[in-house]
N, C-alpha and C positions, 0 to 999 in steps of 0.2 A: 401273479398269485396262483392261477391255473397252474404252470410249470412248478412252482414250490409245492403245490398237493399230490402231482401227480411225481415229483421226485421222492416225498415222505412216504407215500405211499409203495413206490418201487423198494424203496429203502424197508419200510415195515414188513411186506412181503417176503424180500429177502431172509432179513431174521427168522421169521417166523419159519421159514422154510428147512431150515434148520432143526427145529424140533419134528421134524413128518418120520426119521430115521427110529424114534424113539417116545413113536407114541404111545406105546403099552406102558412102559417106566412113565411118562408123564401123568397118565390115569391114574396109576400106581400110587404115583407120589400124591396124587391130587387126591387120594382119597385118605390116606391116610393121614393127608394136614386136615382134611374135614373131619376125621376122626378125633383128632388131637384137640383140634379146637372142638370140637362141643366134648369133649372130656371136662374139657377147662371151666365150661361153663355150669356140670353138676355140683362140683365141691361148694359154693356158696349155696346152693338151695339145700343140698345136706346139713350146711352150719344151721341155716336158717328152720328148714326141720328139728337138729338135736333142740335148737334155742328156742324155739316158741312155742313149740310141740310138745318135745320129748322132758325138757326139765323145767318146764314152767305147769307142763299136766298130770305129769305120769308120776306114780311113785317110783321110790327107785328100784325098788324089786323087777318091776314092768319096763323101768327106762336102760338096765344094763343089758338085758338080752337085746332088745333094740338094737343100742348102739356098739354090742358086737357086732352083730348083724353088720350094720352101715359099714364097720370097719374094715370089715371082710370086703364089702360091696367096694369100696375104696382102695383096699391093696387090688383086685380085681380092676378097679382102672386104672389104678398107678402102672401093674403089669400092662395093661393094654395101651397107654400110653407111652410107656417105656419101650416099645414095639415100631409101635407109629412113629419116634422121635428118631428113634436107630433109623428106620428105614428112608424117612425124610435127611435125616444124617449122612449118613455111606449113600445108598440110593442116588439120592438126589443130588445131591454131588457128584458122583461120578455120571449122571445123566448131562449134567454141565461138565464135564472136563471133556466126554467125547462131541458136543456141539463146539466147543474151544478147539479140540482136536482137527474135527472138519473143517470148521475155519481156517485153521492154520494151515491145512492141506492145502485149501481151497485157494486162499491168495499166494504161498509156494509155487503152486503149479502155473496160476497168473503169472506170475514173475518171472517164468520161464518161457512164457509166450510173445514178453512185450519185446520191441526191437531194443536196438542199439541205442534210436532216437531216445527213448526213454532213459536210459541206463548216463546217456549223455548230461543229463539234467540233474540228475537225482545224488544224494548222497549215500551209500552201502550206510551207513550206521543207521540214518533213518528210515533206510528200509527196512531195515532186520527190526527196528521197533517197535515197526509196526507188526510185521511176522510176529515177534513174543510178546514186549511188555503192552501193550496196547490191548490185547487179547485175553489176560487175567484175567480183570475183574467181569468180562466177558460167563464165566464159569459159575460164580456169583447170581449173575443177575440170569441167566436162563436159571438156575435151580431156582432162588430165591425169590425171583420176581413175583411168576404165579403164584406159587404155594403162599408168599407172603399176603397177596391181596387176597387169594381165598381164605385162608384163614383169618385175615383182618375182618373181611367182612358178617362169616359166620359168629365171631365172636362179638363184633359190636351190633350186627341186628339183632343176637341172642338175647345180649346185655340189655338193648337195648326195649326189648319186648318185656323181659324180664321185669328194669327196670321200673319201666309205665306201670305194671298191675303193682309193686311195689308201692309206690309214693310219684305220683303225677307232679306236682309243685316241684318236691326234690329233682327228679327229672329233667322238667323245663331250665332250672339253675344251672343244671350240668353243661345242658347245651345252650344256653347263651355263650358260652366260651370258646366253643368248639367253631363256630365260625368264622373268628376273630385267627385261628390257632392255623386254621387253614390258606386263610389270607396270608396268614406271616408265614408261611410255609411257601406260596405260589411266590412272593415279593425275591425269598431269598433262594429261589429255584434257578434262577435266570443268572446272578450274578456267582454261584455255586458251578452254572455252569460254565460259562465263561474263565473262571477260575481253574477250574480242572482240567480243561483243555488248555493249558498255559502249560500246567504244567506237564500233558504229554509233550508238547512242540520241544519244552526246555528237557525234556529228557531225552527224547529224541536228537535233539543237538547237542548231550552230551557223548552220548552212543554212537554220534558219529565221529564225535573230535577226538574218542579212543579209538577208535577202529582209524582212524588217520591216523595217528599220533604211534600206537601198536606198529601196523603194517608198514608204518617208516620207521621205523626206530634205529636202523641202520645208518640212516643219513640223520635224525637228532644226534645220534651219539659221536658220526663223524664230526660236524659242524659245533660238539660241546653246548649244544642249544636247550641243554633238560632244562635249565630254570625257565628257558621264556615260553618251553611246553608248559612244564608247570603253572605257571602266571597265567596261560592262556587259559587253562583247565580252570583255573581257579576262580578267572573270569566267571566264565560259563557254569562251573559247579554254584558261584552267587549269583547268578541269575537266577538258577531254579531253588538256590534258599529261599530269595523274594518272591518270585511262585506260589510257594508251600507257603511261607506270610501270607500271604493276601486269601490262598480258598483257606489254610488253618483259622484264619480269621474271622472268615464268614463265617465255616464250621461249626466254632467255638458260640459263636454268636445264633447260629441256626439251634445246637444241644442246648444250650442253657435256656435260650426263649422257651423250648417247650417240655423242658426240667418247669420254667415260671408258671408255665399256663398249667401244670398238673399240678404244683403246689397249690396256686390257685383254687383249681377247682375243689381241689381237696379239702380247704379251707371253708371255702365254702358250703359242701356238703358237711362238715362237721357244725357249721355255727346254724348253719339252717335246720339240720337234723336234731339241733341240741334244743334250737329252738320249738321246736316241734312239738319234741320228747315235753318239753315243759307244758307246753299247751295240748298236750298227750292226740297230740295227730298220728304221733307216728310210734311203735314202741321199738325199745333198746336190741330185739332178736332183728328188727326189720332196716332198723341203722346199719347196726354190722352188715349183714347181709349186702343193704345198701352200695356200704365202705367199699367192699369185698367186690360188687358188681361194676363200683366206679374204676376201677383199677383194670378190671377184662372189656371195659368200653375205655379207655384214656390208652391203654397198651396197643390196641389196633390202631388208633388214632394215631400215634406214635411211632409204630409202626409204616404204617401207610406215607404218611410226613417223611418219615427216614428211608424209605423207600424209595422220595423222590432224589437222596445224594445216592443213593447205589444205583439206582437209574440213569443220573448222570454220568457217574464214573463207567458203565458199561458203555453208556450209548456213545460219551464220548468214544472211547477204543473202538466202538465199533462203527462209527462214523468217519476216520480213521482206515479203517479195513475197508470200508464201503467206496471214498474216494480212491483206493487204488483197485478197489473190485471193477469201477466205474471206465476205468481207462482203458481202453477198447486197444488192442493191440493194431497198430498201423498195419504191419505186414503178416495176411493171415492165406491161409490156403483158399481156394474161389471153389464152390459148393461142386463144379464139375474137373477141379483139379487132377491131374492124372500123375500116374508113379512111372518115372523116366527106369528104363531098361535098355538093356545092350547097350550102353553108353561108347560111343566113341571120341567124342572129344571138341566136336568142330562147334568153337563161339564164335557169336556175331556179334556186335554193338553197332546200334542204326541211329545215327542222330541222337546220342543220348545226353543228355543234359541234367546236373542233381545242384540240388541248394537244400539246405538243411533248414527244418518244420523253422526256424526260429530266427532266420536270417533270410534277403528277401535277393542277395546276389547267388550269381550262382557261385559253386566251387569250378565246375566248368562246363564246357559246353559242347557241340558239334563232333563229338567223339563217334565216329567214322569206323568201325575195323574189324578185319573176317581173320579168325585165326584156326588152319587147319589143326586136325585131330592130329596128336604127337610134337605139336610146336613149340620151341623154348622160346617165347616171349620174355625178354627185358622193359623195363618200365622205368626210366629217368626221369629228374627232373631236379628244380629247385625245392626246396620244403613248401609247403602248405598247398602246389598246387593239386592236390587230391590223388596222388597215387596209390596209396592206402585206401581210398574212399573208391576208386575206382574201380578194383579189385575185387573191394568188400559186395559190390553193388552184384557182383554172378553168384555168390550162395544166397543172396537178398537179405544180408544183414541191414543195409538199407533197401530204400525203392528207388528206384530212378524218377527223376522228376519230368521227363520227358523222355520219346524214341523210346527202344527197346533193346532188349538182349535175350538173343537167343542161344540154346545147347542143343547141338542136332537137331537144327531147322525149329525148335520147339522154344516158343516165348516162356521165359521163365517164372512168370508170372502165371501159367498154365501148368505148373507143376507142382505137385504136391512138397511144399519145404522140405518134410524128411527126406523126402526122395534124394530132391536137389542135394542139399547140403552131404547126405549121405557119399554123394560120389563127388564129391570134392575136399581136397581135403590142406588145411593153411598151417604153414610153420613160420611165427612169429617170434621179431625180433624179443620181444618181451615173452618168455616162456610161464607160461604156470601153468604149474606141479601141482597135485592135491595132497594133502596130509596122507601120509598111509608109505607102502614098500613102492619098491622099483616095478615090479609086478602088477599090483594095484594100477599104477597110473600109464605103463606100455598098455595095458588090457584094456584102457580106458578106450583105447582106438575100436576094440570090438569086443564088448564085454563077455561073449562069448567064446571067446578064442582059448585054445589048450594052452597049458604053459611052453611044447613043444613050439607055440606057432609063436607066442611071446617073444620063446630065445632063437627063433628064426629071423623074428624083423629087428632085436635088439643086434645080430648078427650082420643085419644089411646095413643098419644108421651106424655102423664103428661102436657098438657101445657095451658089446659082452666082454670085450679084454676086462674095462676097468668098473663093470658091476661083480664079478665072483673076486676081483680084488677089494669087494665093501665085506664088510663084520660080514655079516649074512646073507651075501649076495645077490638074487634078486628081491631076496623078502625084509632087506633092509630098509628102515622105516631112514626116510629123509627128511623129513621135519615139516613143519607146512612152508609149501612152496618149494620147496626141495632144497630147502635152507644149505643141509649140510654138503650138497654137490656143489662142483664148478660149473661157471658160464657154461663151458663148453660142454659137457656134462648133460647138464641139463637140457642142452640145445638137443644131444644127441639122443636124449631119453623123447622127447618132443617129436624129432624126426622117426624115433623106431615107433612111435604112435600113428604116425600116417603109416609105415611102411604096413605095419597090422590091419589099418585101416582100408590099405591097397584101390585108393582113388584112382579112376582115370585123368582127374583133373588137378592140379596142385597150385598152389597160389606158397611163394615164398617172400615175407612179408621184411626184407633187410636182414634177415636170419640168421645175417654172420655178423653184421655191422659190429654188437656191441666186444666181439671176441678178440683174444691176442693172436699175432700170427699165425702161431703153431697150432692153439684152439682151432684157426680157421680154415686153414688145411686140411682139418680131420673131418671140421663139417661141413666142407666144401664137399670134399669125398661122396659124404655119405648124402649130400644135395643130389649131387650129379648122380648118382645109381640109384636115388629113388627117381629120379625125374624119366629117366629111360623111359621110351616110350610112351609118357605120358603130356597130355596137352599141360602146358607151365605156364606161369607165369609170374616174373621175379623181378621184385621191386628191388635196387641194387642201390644200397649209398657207396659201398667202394667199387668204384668202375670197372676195374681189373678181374674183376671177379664176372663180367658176364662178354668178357671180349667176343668168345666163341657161341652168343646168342644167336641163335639163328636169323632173328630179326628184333631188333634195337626201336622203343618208341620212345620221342621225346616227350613230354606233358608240359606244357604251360600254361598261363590262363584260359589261354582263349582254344585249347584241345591242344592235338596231335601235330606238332609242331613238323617234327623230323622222322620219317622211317628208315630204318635199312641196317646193314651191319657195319661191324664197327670201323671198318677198314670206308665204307661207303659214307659212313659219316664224317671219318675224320677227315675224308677230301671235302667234302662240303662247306668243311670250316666253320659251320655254323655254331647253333647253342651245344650240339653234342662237342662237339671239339672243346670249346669252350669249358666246359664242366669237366671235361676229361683231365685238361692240365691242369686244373683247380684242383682235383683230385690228388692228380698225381705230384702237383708241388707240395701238396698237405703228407701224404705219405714220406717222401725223400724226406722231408723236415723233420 
């Protein structure tokens, strides 16, 4: 129970922290709902003035200057009302869109912090749901929230004081109801919210099954498979119809009970007030007035009530935003982390051993190995025994789960990520492009870089011949993902991204695997002249491609099976030979 107070409480905190940016517009706003509601609250003591007063005493010569007068007094607040409602209006809304705004920043910039491990688990559609639609009615509930319960409450203790000098019996009738109105409000709170939070999860899950469905659409349309997207969509798009059923339902049932309970009272105060009037307790100016005062205490009530479904629908999203706020990035910089400089090259791995947060084997183990500054490390093996994972573990996309690795005598876990990652730099078999030109995404390697230094590294990775052969050469827009280039292409846009980036360390991640021959010649090429000099290290699925390694490591389960070059292994005969002719009888064929 302690941990559940003290999570609500972190949680409320947070929110709340949120408005500190935009205290003055909060004042603002809050003064001008207090102004609005006790506007609200003159107009029935004016009626009740003109009515008991002014034409039940006055003659009329006496009662028309009066009630110009009043009406003056009345466009006079209508103007000032009209003032307060704008600025509660624009205002206040936009004081909610830039708390929405923050937010959005806020877990954006999150999501940029969390490892691999996370990204591992999670669905990109539901992420991004939470990033936007999760966050709307967010906007809503910072304006409206406060301003609403101020104003509810100015108007119903008005009404409510009001009311009492009016007619005390009448009074007491009203609120007999009003308790009853509040219980059936707390009952359908709980099941309201339950409901709405359904239907983020289901919107959520269909935001992902586009953004799957989209980002393949390649292989849907190879495989002929639109109808069973379809079908699947359709599944899911009926899930969250029954969703929208179930809280529409309550909803429905929530509006119309307290549509019941103001008929009610309404009813009431007319048969008790009528009765009255007969037994002359009360007279016909103090009814009205009455009517009039039941309507600005049943409207806050109403208000307040309906308060608690836009309270849900925020808190949901933002409860939502709050569990990925909550998830603490695994891999983060150590408070005395240092920024690596003069980089030369020389890694170490000392007994390192990784298994992933979620799995209790390891991937592998007892990994052994000093690799000097300028060394082309090859990385074999059969699939799954981690050599991708291996790799990933020196810029610390993950953590090593045991031993260590170092870069220039220095644990990498002692160094500031940018730094690290900065001077390292990976070309993967799977390339991605960003929407935007050829320009845009070489630059990506140093966002700072001239365009001169752009068409210097497109010049080193083979790739200026055939960018000034695109429409607009390098400011030709390739699509997202770089849709409209080749494999190869694309691979070679990738590599001039490092060369910009001018790493001492390289990690080549299968980078030619998925290419055609002639593709793979070119970016073999422009492999081999970026690696110059530079400490490497190249995971190889076609073997042919790293003969002239300077040293060759095998990976199996259980670590570093085989060291040496390729001439040194193939006498061995062991698993490197082994793989070699596997290879090489897959190629001849």
């Amino acid at each position: 129970m302690l941990r559940e107070e003290r999570a609500i409480s972190k949680k409320t905190k947070r929110f709340l922290s949120y408005y500190r940016p935009y205290l003055k517009l909060f004042y603002a706003d809050m003064f001008f709902a207090l102004l609005a509601a006790a506007i609200s609250l003159v107009y029935p003591m004016i009626v009740r003035y003109i009515t008991n007063e002014v034409l039940m005493k006055m003659e009329i010569s006496d009662a028309i200057p009066i009630i110009v007068r009043l009406m003056l007094l009345m466009l006079g607040l209508a103007a000032l009302e009209y003032v307060s409602n704008y600025f509660i209006a624009y205002k206040g809304h936009m004081m909610g869109a830039k708390m929405e705004y923050d937010m959005r920043n806020d877990i954006f910039e999150h999501c940029q912090k969390l490892s691999f491990n996370f990204y591992d688990n999670q669905k990109v559609g539901q992420i991004m749901a939470r990033i936007t639609n999760d966050l709307f009615d967010i906007t809503e509930l910072c304006h409206h929230g406060p301003e609403d319960i101020v104003i509810s409450i100015i108007k119903f203790l008005g009404a409510f004081i009001i009311l009492i000098q009016i007619n005390v019996p009448l009074t007491l009738l009203v609120f007999i109801f009003l308790p009853i109105m509040f219980f059936f409000a707390y009952k359908m709170r709980g099941k309201m919210n339950k409901a709405f939070r359904m239907n983020r999860e289901r919107i959520a899950d269909i935001n992902a099954q586009i953004e799957d469905n989209l980002s393949g659409i390649r292989v849907v349309k190879s495989f002929a498979n639109e109808v069973e997207e379809i079908k699947k969509f359709q599944e899911g798009n009926s899930k969250f119809v029954e969703s929208k059923r179930n809280s529409y339902w309550y909803m429905g049932a929530f509006h119309s009970g307290l549509g019941l309970f103001t008929s009610l009272i309404n009813v009431a105060v007319i048969t008790g007030g009528g009765l009255f009037i007969v037994k002359d307790i009360i007279n016909v100016g103090d009814l009205l007035t009455f009517l009039l005062y039941v309507n600005n205490l049943i409207e806050p009530v109403r208000k307040l009530i309906s308060f608690t479904e836009q309270f849900q629908n925020g808190m949901t999203g933002f409860d939502r935003f709050f569990e990925i706020m909550e998830i603490h990035p695994d891999i983060t910089d150590k408070s005395d982390a240092i920024e690596l400089k003069n980089v030369k090259g020389d890694i170490e791995f000392n007994d390192v051993a990784f298994k992933y947060n979620d799995t209790t084997s390891e991937v592998f183990k007892n990994i052994n190995l000093k690799v000097a500054a300028g060394d082309y490390i090859a990385l074999v093996g059969s699939s799954g025994v981690g050599k991708t994972t291996m790799c990933s573990l020196i810029p610390r996309f993950y953590e090593v789960s045991e031993g260590s690795i170092t870069v220039d005598g220095i644990d990498i876990r002692d160094i500031k990520l940018r730094s690290l990652r900065k001077n390292i730099g990976v070309v993967q078999q799977d390339v991605y492009l960003f929407t935007g030109t050829v320009m845009d995404n070489i630059r990506y390697g140093r966002p700072d870089a001239t365009e001169e230094e752009v068409i210097e590294a497109a010049k080193n990775a083979n790739a200026h011949e055939f960018i000034m052969e695109l429409p607009n050469g390098y400011y030709t827009d390739i699509g997202q993902r770089g849709v409209k280039l080749s494999g190869g292409q694309k691979q070679r846009l990738s590599i001039a991204r490092v060369f910009l980036k001018n790493p001492p360390i390289l990690i080549f991640d299968e980078a030619t695997s998925a290419l055609d021959n002639e593709s793979e010649k070119v970016v073999q090429e422009s492999l081999e002249k970026l690696a110059k000099n530079r400490t490497t290290f190249v995971i190889a699925h076609r073997l042919s491609t790293i003969k002239n390694a300077k040293k060759i490591l095998v990976l199996t389960e259980d670590g570093i099976k085989e060291t040496g070059t390729h001439d040194e292994l193939m006498d061995k005969n062991g698993v490197y030979a082994a793989l070699y002719r596997m290879s090489y009888s897959k190629s001849a064929s």
